[in-house]
Structure formats: C-alpha cells, structure tokens
PyMOL Python script that loads the backbone (N, CA, C, O; Angstrom):
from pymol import cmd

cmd.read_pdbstr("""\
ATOM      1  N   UNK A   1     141.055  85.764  89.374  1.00  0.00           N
ATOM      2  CA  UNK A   1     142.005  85.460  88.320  1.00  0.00           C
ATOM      3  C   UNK A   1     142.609  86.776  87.839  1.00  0.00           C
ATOM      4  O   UNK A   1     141.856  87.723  87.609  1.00  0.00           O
ATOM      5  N   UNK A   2     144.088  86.898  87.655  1.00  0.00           N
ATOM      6  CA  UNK A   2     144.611  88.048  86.849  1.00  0.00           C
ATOM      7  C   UNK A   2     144.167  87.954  85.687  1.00  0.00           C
ATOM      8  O   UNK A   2     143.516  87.043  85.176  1.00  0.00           O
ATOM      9  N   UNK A   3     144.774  89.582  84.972  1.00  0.00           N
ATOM     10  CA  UNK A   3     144.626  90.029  84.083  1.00  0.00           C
ATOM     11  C   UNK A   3     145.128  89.114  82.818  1.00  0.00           C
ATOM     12  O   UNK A   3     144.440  88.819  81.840  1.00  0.00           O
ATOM     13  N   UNK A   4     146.800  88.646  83.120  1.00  0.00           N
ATOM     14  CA  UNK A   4     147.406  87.734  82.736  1.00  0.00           C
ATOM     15  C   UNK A   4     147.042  86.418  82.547  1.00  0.00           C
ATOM     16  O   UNK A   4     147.679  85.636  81.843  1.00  0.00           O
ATOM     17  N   UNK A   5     145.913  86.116  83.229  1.00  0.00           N
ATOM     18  CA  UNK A   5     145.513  84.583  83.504  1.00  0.00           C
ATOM     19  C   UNK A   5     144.638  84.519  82.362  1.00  0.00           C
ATOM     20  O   UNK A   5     144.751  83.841  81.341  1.00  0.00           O
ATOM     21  N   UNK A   6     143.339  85.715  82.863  1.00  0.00           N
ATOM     22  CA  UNK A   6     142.478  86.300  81.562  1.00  0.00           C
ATOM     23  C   UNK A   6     142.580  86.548  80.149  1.00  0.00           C
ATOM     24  O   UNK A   6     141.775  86.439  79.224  1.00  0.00           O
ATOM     25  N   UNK A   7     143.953  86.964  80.236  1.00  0.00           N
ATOM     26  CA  UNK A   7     144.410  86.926  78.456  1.00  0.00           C
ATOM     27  C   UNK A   7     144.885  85.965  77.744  1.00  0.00           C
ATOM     28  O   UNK A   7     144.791  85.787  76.530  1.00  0.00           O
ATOM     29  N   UNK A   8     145.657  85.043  78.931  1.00  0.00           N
ATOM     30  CA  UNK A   8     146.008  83.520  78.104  1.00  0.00           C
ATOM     31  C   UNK A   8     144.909  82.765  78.049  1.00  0.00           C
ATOM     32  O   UNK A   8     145.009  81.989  77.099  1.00  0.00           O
ATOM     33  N   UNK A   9     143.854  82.629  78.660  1.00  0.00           N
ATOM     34  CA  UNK A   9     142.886  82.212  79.120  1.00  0.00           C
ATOM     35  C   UNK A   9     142.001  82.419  77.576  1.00  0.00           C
ATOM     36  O   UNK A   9     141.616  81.411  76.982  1.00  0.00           O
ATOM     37  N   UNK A  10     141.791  83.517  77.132  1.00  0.00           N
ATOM     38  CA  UNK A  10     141.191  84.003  75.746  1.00  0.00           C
ATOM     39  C   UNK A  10     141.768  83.521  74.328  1.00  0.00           C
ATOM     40  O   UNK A  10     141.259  83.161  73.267  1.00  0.00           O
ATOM     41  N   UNK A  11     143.238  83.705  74.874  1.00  0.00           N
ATOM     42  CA  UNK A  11     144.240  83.492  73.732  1.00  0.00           C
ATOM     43  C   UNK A  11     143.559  81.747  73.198  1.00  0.00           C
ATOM     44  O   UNK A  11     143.046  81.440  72.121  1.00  0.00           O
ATOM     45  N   UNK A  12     143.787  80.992  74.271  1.00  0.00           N
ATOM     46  CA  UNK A  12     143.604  79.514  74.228  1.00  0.00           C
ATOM     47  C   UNK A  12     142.327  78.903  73.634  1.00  0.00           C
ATOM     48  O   UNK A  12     142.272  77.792  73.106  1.00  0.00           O
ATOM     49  N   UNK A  13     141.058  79.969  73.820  1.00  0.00           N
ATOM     50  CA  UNK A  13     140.229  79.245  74.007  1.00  0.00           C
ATOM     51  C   UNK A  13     139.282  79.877  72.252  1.00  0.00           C
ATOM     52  O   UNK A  13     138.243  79.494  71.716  1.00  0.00           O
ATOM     53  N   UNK A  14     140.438  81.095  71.826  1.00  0.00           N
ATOM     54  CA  UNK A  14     140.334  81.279  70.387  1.00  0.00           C
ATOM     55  C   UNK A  14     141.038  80.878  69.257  1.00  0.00           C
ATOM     56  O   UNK A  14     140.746  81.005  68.068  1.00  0.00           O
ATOM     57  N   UNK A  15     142.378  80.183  70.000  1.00  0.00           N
ATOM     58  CA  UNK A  15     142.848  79.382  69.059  1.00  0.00           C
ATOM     59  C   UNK A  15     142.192  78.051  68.763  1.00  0.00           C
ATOM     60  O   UNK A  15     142.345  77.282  67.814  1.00  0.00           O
ATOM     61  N   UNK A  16     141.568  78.001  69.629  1.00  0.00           N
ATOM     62  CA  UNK A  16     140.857  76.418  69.692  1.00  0.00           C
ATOM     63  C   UNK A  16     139.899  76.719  68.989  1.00  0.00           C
ATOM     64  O   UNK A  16     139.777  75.876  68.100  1.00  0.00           O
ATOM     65  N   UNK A  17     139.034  77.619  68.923  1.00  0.00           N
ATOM     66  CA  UNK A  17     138.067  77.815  67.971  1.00  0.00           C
ATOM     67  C   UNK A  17     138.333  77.767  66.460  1.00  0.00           C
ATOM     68  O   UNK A  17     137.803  77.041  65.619  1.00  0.00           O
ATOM     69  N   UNK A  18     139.496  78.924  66.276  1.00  0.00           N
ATOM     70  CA  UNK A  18     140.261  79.095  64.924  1.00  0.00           C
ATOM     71  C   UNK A  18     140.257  77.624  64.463  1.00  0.00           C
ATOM     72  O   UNK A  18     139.517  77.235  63.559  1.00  0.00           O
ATOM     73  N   UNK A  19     141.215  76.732  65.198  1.00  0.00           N
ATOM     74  CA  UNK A  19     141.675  75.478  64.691  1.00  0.00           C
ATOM     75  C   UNK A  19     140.529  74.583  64.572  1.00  0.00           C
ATOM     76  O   UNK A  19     140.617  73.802  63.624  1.00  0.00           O
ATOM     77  N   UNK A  20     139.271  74.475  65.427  1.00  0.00           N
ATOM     78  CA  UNK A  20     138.160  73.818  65.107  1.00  0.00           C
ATOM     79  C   UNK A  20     137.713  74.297  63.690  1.00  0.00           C
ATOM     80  O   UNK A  20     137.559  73.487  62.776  1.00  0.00           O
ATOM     81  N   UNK A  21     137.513  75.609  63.538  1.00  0.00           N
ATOM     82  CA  UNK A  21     136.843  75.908  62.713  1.00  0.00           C
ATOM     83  C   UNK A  21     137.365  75.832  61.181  1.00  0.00           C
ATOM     84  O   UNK A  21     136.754  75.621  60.133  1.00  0.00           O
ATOM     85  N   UNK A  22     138.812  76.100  61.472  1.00  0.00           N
ATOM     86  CA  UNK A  22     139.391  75.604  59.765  1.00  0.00           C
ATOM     87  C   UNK A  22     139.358  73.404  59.894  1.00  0.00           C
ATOM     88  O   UNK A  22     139.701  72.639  58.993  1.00  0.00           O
ATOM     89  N   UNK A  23     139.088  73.202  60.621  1.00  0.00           N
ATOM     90  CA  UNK A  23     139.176  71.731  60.616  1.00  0.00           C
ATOM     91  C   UNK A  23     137.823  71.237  60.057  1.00  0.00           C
ATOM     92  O   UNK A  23     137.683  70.283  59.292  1.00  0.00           O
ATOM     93  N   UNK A  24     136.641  72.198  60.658  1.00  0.00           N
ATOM     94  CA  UNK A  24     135.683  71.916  60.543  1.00  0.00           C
ATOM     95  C   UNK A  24     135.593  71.997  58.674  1.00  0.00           C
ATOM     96  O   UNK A  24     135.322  71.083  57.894  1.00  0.00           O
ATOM     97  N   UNK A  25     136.059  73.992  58.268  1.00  0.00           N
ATOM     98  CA  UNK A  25     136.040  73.705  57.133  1.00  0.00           C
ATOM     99  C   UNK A  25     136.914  73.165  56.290  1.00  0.00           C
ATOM    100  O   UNK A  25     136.834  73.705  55.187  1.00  0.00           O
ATOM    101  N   UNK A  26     137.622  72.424  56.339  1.00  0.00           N
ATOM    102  CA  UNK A  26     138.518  71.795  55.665  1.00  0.00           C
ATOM    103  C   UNK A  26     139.487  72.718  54.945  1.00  0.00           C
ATOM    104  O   UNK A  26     139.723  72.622  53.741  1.00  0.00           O
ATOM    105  N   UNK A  27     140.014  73.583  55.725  1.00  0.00           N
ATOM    106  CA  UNK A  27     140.924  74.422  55.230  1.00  0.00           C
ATOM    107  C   UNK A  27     142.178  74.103  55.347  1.00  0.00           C
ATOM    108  O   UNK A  27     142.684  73.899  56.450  1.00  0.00           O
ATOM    109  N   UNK A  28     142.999  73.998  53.955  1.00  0.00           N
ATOM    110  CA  UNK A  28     144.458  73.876  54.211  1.00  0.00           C
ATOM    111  C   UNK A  28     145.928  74.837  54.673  1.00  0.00           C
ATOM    112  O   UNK A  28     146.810  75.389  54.015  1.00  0.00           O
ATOM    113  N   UNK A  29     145.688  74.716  55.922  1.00  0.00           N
ATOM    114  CA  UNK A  29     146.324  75.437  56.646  1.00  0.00           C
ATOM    115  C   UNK A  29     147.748  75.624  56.183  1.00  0.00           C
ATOM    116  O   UNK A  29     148.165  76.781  56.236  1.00  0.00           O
ATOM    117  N   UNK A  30     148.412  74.867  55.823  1.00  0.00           N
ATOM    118  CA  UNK A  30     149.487  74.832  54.953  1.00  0.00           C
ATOM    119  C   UNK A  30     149.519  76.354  54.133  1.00  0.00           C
ATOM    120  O   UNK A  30     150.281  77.319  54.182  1.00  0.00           O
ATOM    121  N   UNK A  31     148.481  76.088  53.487  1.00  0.00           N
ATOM    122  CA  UNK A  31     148.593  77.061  52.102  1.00  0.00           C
ATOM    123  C   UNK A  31     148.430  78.137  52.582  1.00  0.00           C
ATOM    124  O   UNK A  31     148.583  79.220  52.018  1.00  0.00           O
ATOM    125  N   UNK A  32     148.043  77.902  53.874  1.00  0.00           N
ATOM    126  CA  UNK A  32     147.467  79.724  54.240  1.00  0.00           C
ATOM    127  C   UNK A  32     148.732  80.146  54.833  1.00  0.00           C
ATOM    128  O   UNK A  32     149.347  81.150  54.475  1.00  0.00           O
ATOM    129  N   UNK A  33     149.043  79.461  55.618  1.00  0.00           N
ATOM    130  CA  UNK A  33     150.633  79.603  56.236  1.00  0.00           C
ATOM    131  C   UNK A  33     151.753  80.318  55.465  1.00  0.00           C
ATOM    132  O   UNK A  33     152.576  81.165  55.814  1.00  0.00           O
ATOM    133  N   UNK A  34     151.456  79.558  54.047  1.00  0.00           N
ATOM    134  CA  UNK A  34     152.952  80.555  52.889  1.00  0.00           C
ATOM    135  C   UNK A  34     152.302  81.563  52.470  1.00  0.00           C
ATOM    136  O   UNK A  34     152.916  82.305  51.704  1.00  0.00           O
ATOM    137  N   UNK A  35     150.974  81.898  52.799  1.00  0.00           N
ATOM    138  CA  UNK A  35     150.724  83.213  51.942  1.00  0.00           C
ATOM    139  C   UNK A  35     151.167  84.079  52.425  1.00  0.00           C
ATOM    140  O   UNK A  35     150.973  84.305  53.619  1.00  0.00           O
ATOM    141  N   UNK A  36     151.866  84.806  51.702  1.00  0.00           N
ATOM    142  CA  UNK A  36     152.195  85.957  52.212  1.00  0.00           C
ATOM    143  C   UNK A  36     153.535  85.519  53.266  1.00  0.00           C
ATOM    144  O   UNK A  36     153.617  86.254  54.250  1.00  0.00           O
ATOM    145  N   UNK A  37     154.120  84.905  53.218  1.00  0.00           N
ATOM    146  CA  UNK A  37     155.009  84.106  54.052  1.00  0.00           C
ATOM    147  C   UNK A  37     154.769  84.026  55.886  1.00  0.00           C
ATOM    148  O   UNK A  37     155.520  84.143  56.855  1.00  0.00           O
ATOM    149  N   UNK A  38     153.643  83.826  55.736  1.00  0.00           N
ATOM    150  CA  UNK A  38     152.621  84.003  56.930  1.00  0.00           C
ATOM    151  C   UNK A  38     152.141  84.789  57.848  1.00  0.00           C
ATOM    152  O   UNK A  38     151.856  84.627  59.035  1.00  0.00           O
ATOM    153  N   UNK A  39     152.079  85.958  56.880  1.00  0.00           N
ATOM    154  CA  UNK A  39     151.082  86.995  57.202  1.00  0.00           C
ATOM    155  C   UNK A  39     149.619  86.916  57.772  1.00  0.00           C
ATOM    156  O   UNK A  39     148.880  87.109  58.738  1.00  0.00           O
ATOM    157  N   UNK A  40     149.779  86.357  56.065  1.00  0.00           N
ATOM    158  CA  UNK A  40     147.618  85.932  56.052  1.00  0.00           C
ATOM    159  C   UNK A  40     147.276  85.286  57.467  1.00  0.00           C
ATOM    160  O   UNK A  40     146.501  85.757  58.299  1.00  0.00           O
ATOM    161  N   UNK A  41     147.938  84.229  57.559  1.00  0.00           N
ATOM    162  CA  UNK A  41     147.495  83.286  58.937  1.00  0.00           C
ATOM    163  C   UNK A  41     148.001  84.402  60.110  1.00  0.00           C
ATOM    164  O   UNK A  41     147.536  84.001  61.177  1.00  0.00           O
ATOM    165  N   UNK A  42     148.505  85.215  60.249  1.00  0.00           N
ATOM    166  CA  UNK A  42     148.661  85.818  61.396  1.00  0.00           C
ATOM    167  C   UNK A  42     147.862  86.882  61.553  1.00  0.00           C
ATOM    168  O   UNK A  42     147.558  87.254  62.686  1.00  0.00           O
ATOM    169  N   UNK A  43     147.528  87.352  60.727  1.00  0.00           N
ATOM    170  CA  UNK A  43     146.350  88.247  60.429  1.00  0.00           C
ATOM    171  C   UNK A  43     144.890  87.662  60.901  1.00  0.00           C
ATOM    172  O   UNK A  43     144.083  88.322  61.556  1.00  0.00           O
ATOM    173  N   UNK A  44     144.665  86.163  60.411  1.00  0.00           N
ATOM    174  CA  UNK A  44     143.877  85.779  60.850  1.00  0.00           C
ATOM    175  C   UNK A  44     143.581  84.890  62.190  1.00  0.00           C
ATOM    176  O   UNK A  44     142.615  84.235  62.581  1.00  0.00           O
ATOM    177  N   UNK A  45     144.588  85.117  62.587  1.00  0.00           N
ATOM    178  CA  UNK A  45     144.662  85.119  63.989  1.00  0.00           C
ATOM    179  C   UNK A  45     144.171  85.742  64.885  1.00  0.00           C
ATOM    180  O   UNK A  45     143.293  85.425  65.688  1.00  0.00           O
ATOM    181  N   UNK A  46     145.008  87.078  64.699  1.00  0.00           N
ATOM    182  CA  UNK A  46     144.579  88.135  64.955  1.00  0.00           C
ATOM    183  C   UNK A  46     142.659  88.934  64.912  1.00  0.00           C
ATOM    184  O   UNK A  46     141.946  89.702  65.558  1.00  0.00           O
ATOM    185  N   UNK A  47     142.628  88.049  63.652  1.00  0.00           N
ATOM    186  CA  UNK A  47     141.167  88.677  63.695  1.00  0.00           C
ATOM    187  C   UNK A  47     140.271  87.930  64.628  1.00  0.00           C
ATOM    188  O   UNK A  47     139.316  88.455  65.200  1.00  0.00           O
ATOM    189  N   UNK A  48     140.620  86.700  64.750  1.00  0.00           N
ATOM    190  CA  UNK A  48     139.943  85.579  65.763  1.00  0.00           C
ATOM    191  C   UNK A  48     140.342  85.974  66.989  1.00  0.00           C
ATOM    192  O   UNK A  48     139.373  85.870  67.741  1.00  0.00           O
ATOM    193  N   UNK A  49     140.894  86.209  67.323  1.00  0.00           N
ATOM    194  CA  UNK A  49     141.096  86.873  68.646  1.00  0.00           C
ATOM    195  C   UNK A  49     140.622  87.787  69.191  1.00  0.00           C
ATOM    196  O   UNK A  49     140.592  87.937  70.413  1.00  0.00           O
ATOM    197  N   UNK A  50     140.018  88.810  68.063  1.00  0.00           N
ATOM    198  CA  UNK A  50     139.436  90.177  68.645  1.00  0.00           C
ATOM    199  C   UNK A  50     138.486  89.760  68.340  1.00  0.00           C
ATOM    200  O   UNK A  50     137.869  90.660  67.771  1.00  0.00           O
ATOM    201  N   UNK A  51     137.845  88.750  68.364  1.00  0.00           N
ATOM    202  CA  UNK A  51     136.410  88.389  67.371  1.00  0.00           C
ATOM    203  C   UNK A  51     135.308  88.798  69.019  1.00  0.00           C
ATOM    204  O   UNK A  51     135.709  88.774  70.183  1.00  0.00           O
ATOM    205  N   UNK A  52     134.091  89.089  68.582  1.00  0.00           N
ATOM    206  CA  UNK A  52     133.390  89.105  69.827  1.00  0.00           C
ATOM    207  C   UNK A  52     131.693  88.022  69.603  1.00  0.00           C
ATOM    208  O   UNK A  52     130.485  87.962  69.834  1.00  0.00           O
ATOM    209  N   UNK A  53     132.862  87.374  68.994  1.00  0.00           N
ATOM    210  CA  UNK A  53     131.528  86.006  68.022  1.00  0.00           C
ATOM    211  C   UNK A  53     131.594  85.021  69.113  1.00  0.00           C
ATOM    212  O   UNK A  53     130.654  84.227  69.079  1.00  0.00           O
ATOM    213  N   UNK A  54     132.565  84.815  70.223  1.00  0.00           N
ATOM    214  CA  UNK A  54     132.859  83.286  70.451  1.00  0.00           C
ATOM    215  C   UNK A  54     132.166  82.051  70.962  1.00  0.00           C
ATOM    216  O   UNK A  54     132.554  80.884  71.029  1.00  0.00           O
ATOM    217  N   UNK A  55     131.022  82.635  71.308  1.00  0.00           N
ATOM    218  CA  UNK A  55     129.875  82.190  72.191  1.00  0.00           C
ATOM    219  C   UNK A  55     129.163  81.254  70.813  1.00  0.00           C
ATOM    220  O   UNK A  55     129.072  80.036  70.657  1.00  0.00           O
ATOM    221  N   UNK A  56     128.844  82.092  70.174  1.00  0.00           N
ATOM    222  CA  UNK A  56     128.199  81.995  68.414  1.00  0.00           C
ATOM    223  C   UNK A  56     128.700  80.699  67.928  1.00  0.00           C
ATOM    224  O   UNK A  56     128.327  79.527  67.998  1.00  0.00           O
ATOM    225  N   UNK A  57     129.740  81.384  67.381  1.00  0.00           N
ATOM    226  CA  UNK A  57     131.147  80.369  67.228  1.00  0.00           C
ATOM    227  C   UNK A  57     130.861  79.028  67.870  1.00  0.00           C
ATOM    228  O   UNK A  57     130.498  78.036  67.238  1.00  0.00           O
ATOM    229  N   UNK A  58     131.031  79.073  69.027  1.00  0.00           N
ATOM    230  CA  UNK A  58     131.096  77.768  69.795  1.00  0.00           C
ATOM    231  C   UNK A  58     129.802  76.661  69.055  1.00  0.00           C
ATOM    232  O   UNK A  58     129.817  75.523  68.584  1.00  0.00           O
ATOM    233  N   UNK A  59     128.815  77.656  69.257  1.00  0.00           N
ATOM    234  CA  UNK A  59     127.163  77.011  68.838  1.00  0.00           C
ATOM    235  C   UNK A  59     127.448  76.565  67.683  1.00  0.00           C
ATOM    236  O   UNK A  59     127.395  75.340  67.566  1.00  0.00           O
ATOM    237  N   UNK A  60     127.797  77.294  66.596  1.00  0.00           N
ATOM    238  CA  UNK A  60     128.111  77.197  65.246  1.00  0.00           C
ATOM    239  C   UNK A  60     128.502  75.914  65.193  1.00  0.00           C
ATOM    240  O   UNK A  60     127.789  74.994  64.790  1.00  0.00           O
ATOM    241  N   UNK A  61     129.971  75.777  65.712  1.00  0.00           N
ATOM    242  CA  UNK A  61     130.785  74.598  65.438  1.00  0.00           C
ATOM    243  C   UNK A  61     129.937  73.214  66.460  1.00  0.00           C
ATOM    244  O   UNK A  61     130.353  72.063  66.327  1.00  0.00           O
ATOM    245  N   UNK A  62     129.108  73.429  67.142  1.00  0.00           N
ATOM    246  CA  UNK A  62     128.368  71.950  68.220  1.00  0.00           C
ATOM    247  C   UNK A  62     127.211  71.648  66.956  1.00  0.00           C
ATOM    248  O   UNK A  62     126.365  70.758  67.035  1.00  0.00           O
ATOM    249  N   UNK A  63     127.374  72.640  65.709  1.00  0.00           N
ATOM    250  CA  UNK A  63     126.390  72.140  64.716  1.00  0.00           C
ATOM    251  C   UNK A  63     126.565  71.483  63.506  1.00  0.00           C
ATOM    252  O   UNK A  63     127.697  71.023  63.653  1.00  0.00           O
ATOM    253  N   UNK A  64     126.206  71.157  62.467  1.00  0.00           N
ATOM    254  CA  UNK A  64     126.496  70.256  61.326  1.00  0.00           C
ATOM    255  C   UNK A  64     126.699  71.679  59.951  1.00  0.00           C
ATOM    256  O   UNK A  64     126.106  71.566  58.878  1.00  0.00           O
ATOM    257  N   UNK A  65     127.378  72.601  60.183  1.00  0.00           N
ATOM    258  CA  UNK A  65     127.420  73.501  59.096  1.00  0.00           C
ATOM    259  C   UNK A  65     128.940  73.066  58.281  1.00  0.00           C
ATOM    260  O   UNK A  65     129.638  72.412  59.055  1.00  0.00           O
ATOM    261  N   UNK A  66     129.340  73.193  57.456  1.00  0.00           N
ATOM    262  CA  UNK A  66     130.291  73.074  56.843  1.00  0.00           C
ATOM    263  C   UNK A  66     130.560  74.152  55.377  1.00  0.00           C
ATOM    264  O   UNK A  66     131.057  73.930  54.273  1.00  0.00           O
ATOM    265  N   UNK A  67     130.034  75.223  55.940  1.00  0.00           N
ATOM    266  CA  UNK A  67     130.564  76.363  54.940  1.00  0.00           C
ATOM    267  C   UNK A  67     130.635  77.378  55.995  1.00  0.00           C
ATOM    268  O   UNK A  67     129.668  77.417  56.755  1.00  0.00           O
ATOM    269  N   UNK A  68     131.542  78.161  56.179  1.00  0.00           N
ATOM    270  CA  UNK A  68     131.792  79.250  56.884  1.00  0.00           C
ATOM    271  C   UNK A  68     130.901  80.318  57.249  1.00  0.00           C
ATOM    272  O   UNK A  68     130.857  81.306  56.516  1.00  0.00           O
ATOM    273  N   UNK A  69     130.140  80.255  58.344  1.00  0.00           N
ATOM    274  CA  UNK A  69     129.260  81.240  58.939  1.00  0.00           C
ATOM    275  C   UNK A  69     129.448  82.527  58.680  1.00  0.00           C
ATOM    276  O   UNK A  69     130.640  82.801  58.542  1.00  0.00           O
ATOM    277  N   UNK A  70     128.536  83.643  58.533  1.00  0.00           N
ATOM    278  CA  UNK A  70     128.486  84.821  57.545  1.00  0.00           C
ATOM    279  C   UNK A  70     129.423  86.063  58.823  1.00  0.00           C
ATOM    280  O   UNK A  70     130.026  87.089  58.505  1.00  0.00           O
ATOM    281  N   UNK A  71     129.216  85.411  60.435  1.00  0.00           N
ATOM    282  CA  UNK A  71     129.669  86.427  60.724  1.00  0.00           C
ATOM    283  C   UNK A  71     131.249  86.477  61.167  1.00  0.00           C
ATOM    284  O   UNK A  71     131.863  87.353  61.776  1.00  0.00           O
ATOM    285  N   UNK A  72     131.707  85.132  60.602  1.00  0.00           N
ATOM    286  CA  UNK A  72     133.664  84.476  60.786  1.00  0.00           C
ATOM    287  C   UNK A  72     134.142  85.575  60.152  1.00  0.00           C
ATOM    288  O   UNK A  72     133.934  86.002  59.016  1.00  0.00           O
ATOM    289  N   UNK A  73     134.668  85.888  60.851  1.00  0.00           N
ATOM    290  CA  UNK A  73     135.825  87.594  60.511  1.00  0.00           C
ATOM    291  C   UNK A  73     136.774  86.568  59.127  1.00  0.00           C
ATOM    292  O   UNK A  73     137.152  87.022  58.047  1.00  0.00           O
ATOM    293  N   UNK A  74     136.908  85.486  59.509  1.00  0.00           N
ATOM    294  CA  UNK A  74     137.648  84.888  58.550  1.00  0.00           C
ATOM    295  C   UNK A  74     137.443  84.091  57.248  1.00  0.00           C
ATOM    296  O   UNK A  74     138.307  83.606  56.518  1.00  0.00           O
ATOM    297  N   UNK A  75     135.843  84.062  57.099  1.00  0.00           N
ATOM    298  CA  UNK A  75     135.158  83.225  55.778  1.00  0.00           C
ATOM    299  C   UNK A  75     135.342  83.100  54.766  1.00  0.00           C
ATOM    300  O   UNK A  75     134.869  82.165  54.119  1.00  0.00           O
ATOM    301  N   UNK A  76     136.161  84.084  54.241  1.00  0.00           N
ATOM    302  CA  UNK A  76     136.561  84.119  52.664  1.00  0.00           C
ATOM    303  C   UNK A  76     137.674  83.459  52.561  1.00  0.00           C
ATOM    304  O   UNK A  76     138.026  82.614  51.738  1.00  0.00           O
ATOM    305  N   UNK A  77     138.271  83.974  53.583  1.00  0.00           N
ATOM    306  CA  UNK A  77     140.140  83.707  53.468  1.00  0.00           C
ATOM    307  C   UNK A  77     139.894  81.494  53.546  1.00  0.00           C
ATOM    308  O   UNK A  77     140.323  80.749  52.665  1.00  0.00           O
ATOM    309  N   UNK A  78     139.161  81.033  54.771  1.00  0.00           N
ATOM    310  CA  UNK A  78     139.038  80.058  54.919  1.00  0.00           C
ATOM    311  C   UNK A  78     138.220  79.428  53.451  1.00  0.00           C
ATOM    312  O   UNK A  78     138.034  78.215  53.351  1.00  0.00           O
ATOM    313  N   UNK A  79     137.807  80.308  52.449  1.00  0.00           N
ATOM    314  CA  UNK A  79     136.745  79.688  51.475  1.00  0.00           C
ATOM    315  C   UNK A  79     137.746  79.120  50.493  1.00  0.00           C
ATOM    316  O   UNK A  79     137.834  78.013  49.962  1.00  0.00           O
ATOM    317  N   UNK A  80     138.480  80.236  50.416  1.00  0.00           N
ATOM    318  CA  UNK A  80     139.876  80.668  49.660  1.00  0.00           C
ATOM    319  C   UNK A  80     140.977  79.142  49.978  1.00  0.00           C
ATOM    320  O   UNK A  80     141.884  78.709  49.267  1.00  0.00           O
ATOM    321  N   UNK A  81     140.622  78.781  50.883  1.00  0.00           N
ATOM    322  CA  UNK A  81     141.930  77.744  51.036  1.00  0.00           C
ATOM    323  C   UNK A  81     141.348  76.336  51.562  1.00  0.00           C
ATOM    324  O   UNK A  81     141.923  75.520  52.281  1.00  0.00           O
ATOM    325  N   UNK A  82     140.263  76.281  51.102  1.00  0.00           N
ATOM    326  CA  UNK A  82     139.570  74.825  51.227  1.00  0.00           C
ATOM    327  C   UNK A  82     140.268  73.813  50.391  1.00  0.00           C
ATOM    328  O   UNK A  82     140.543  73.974  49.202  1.00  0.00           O
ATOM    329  N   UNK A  83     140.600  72.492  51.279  1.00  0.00           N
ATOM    330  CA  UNK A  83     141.122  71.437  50.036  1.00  0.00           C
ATOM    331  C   UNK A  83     140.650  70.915  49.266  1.00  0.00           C
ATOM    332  O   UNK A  83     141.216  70.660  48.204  1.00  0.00           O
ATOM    333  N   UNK A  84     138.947  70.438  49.657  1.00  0.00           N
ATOM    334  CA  UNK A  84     137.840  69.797  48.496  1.00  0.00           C
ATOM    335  C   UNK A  84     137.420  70.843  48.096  1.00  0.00           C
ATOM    336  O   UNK A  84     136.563  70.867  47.213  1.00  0.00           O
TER     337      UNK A  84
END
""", "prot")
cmd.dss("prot")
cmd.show_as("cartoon", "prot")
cmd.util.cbc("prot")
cmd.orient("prot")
C-alpha cells in the first residue's frame, strides 16, 4: 500500500473514532463547530489525528464509558459541549 493510501487510510479511520466518540459522549457538535467559527473543531481534529491512542480508543469506545477517557487529547473541549 502507498504512502497516500496510508494517510487516507488513518485520516478515515480517526475521523471515525472522533465521530464515535463525540456520539458516544453526547457532544453537540454544532456548538463546537461555531466556536471560534470553526477553529475549535478543526483543532480538534487535528489533535485526533495525531493522537497515538487509537488502539485504546477503539477499546474505550467497544466499552460502556460515557465520560471522556483521561487520555482523549480532546476531553475537556468534548466535556465543554455536552448536550445533557
């Protein structure tokens, strides 16, 4: 597989995490979206992407947790924009 294949390949399989994981915590993505006129969410994108959790992550989310794991590059921000 290329290099290229490898990076979309990562890209995909951390957005899927990202999006599990604010689903999981009930984060309103909306709100995170205008912050900052969507900075914040790109930022935290960004941080999910370089994350070297994903394995973790994965386990995390095949489990019954519903408050943001201590080592989510993104936990506060996601605490920060919970709808309940």
């Amino acid at each position: 597989m290329g290099l290229l294949a490898n990076i979309g390949k990562r890209m995909d399989r951390q957005a899927h995490l990202m999006g599990a994981m604010m689903k999981r915590l009930d984060v309103d993505i909306e709100s995170v979206g205008l912050e900052g006129d969507g900075a914040r969410l790109q930022s935290a994108a960004r941080s999910c992407l370089l994350c070297r959790n994903s394995d973790v992550c994965e386990r995390w989310l095949e489990g019954a947790g519903d408050t943001a794991p201590d080592f989510c590059r993104n936990s506060q921000l996601f605490a920060l924009h919970r709808k309940s």
